[in-house]
C-alpha positions as CSV (number, residue, x, y, z in Angstrom):
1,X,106.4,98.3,137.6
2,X,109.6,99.7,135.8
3,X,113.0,100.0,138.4
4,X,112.5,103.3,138.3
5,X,109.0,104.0,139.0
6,X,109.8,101.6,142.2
7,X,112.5,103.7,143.3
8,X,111.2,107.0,142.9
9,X,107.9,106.7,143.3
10,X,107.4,108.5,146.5
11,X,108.7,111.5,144.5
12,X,106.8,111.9,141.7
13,X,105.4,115.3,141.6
14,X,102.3,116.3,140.7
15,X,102.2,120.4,140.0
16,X,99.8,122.8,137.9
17,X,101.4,124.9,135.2
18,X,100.1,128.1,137.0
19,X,102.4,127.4,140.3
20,X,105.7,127.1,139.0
21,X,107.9,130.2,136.7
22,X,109.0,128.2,134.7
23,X,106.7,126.3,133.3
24,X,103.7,129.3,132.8
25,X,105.3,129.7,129.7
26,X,103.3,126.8,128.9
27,X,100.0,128.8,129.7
28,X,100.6,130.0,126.3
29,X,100.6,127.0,123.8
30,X,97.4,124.9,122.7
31,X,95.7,122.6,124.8
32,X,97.7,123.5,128.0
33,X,97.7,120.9,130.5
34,X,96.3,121.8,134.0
35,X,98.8,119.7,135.5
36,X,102.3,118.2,134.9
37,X,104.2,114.9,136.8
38,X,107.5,114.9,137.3
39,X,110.6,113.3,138.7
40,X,113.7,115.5,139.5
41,X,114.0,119.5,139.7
42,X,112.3,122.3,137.8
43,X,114.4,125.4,137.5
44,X,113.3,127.9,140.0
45,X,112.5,130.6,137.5
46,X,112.8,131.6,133.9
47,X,115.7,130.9,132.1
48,X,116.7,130.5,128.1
49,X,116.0,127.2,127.2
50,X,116.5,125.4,123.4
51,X,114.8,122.5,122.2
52,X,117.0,120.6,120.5
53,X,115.0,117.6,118.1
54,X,116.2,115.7,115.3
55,X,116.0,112.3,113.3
56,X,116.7,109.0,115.5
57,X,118.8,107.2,113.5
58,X,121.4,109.9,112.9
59,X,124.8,110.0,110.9
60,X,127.8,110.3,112.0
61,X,127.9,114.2,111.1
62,X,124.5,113.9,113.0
63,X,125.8,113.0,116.1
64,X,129.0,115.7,116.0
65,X,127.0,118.8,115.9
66,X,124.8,117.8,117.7
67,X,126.7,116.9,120.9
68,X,129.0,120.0,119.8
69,X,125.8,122.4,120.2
70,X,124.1,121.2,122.5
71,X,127.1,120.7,124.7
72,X,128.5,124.7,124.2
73,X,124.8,126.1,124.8
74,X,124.6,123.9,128.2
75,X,128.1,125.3,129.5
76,X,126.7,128.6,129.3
77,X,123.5,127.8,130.9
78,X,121.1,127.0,128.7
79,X,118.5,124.7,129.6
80,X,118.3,121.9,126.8
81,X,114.7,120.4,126.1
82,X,114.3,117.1,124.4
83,X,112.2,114.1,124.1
84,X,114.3,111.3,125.5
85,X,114.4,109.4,121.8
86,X,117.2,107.5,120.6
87,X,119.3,109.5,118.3
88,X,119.4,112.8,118.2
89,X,117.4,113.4,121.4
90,X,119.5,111.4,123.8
91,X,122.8,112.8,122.6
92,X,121.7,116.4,122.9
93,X,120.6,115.1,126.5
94,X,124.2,113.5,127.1
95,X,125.9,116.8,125.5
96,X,124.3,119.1,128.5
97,X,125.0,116.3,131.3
98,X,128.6,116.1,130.4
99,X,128.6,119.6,130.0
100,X,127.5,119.8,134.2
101,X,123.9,122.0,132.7
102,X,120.6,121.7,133.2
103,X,118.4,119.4,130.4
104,X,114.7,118.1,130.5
105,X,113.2,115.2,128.8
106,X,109.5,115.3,127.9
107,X,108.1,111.9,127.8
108,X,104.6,110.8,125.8
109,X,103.6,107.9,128.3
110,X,103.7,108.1,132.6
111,X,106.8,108.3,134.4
112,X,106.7,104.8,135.4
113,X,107.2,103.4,131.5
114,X,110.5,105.0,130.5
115,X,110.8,104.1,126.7
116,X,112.9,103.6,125.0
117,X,114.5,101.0,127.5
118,X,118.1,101.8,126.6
119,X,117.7,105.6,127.7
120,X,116.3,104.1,131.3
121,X,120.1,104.9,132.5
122,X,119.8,108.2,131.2
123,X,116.8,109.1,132.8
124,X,118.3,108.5,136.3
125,X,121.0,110.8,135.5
126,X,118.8,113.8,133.8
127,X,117.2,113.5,137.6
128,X,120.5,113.2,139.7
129,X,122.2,115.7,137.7
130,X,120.0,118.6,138.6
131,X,117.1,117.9,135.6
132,X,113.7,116.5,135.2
133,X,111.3,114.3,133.2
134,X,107.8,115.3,132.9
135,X,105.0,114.6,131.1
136,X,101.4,115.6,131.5
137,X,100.3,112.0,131.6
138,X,100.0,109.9,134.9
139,X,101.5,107.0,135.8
140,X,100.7,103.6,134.5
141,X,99.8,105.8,131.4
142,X,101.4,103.6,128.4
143,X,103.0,105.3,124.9
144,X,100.6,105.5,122.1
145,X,101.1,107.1,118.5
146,X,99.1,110.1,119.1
147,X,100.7,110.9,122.5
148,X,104.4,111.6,121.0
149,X,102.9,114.9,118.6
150,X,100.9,116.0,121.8
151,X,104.5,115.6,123.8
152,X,106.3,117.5,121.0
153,X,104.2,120.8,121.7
154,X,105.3,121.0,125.4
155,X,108.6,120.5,123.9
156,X,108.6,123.7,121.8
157,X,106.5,125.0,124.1
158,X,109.0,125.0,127.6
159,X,111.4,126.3,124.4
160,X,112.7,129.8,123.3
161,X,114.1,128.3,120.4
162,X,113.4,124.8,118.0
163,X,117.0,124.1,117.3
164,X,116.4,120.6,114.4
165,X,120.0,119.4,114.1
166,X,119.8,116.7,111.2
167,X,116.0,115.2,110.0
168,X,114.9,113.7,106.7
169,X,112.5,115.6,104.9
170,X,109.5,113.4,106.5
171,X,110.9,113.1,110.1
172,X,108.2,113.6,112.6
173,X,110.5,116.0,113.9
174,X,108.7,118.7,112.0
175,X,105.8,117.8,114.4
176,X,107.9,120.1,117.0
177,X,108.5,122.4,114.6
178,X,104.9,122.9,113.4
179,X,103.6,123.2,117.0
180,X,106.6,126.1,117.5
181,X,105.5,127.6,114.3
182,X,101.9,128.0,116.1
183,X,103.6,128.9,119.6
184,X,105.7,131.5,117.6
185,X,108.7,130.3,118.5
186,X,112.0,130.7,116.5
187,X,112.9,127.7,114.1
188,X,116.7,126.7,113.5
189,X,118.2,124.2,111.9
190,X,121.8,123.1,111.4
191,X,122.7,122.4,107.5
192,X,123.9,119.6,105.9
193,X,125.3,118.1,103.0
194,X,122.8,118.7,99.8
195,X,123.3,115.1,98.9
196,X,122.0,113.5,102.3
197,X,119.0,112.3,102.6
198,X,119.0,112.8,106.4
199,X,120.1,116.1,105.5
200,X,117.2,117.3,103.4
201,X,114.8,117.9,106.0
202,X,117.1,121.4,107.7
203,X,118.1,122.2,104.4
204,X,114.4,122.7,103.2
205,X,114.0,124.5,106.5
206,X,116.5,126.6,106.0
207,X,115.2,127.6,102.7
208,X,111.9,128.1,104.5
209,X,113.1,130.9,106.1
210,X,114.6,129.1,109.6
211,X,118.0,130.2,111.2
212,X,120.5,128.4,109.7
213,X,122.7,127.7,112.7
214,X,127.1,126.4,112.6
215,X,127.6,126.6,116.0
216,X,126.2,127.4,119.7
217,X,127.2,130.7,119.4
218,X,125.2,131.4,116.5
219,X,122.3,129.9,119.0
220,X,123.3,132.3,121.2
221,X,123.1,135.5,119.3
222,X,119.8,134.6,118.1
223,X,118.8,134.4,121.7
224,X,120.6,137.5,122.5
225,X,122.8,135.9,124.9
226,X,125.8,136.4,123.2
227,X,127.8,138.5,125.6
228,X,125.9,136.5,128.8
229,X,126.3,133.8,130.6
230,X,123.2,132.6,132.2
231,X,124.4,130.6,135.0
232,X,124.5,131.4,138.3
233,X,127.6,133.3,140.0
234,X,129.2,131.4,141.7
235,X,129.3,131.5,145.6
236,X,132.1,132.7,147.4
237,X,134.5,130.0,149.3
238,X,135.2,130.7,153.1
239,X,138.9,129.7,152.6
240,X,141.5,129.2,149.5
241,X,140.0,125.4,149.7
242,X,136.7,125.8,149.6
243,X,137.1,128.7,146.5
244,X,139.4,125.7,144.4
245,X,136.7,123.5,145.0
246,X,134.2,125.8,143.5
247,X,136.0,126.5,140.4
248,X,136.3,123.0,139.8
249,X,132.6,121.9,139.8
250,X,132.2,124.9,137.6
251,X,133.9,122.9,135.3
252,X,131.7,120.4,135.2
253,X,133.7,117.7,137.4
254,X,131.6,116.4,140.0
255,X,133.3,113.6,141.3
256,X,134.6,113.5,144.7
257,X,137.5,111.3,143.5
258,X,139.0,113.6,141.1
259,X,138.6,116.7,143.2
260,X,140.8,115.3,145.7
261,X,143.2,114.1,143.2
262,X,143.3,117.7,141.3
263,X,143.8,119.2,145.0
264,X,146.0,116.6,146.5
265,X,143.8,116.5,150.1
266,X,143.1,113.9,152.2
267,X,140.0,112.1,151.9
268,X,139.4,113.3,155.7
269,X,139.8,117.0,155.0
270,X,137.8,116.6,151.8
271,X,135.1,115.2,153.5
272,X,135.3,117.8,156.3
273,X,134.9,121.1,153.7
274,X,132.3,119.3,151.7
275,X,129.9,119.1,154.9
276,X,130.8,122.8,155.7
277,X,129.9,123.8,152.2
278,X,126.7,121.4,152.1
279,X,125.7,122.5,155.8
280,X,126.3,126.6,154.0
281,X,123.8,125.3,151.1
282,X,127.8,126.0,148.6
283,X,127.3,122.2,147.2
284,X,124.8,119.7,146.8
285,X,125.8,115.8,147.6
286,X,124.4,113.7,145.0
287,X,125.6,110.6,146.4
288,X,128.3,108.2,145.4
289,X,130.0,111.0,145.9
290,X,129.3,113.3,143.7
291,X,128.9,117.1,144.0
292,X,127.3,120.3,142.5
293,X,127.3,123.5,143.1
294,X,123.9,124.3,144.8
């Protein structure tokens, strides 16, 4: 039994696809599971959400736009979708963290077998940071071949947008994009250079007939989100204190630490407006003191 699966095992959720807003979107795509497991928090309704898939052994180029995209679509709300791989999955994950939004990883095995190993850490923090992992397999369910293509159409599925950042011209990537095809989901794909082989897979997309995309704003406007942002207004502060604090978790710090530093407080009068705003459901503790905006 993984760390993980030990320490959140009383919490593993269990919920059909028919009780929650979000995730009856899924009613919609092929072989619908009756029931998903998950560790962390759903959103609480709707909202646009990208998949954002790609090769696992990207290049450096990879990597950039990736983070860069996935990053600007998470600051304005987004909801980024991914599959918990190395490469190009993990960093879109990391992008949206960093960038204090919302991401989900679908996994192909049970919540208890985390693979691969190396993205165990950033499992935790897709959960602590306000995210989930699901998959539609129960625990002690292990990883097999067939079970990552079945993953990839609850990917594009929980998607408004397929959004492959670099892929060869045989990544199993496509997988995704086949099952959003069916779905009828927009396909995107970020260009590369004609001579890269890791390029060649967007680049034929492209030419296809998908989105060619530079930049999280051009995401955007093909969601029609250009003028919007999507996240929540935020709450009002009771006091000049409390509203400072506010505007700095919007930017994405969540440490206790560095609040106090930006603000010059005493730890005793931070620690005094944080339980007034937690106790007025303002700001979320997520231990080791850190902090969201609820």
């Amino acid at each position: 039994m993984s760390i993980l699966f030990a320490t959140f095992f009383m919490k593993i959720n269990r919920i059909s696809t028919d009780n929650q807003k979000y995730l009856k979107i899924l009613s919609n795509i092929a072989k619908c599971p009756e029931k998903l497991y998950f560790l962390g928090k759903l959103p609480d309704d709707t909202a646009p959400t990208v998949a954002i898939v790609g090769t696992r052994k990207p290049s450096h180029y990879g990597k950039e736009v990736t983070y860069d995209v996935a990053y600007g679509l998470a600051k304005r709300g987004v909801i980024i979708v991914s599959g918990l791989a190395l490469g190009i999955d993990a960093i879109a994950h990391q992008a949206a963290l960093d960038a204090g939004g919302i991401t989900i990883a679908v996994l192909a095995s049970g919540l208890d077998d985390i693979s691969p190993k190396t993205n165990y850490n950033l499992a935790q923090k897709i959960i602590s940071s306000g995210g989930a992992i699901i998959s539609e397999y129960p625990p002690g369910k292990k990883a097999l071949a067939h079970q990552f293509l079945e993953r990839n159409r609850i990917v594009s599925g929980l998607s408004d947008l397929i959004l492959v950042t670099e892929a060869a011209i045989k990544s199993g990537t496509f997988s995704t994009v086949s099952h959003g095809l069916d779905q009828g989901k927009d396909i995107s794909a970020i260009p590369g250079n004609i001579t890269s082989p890791m390029s060649s897979g967007c680049n034929n997309l492209i030419k296809q007939g998908a989105h060619l995309v530079r930049s999280a704003t051009d995401v955007l406007e093909l969601l029609g989100l250009e003028n919007e942002s999507y996240q929540k207004s935020l709450p009002l502060g009771s006091n000049e204190l409390e509203t400072k604090i506010i505007k700095i978790l919007d930017s994405g710090i969540r440490d206790g630490e560095i609040i106090r530093n930006t603000l010059d407080i005493p730890v005793e009068q931070f620690q005094s407006t944080m339980t007034m705003m937690e106790i007025n459901e303002i700001v979320q503790s997520l231990g080791g003191d850190k902090w969201k905006i609820k």
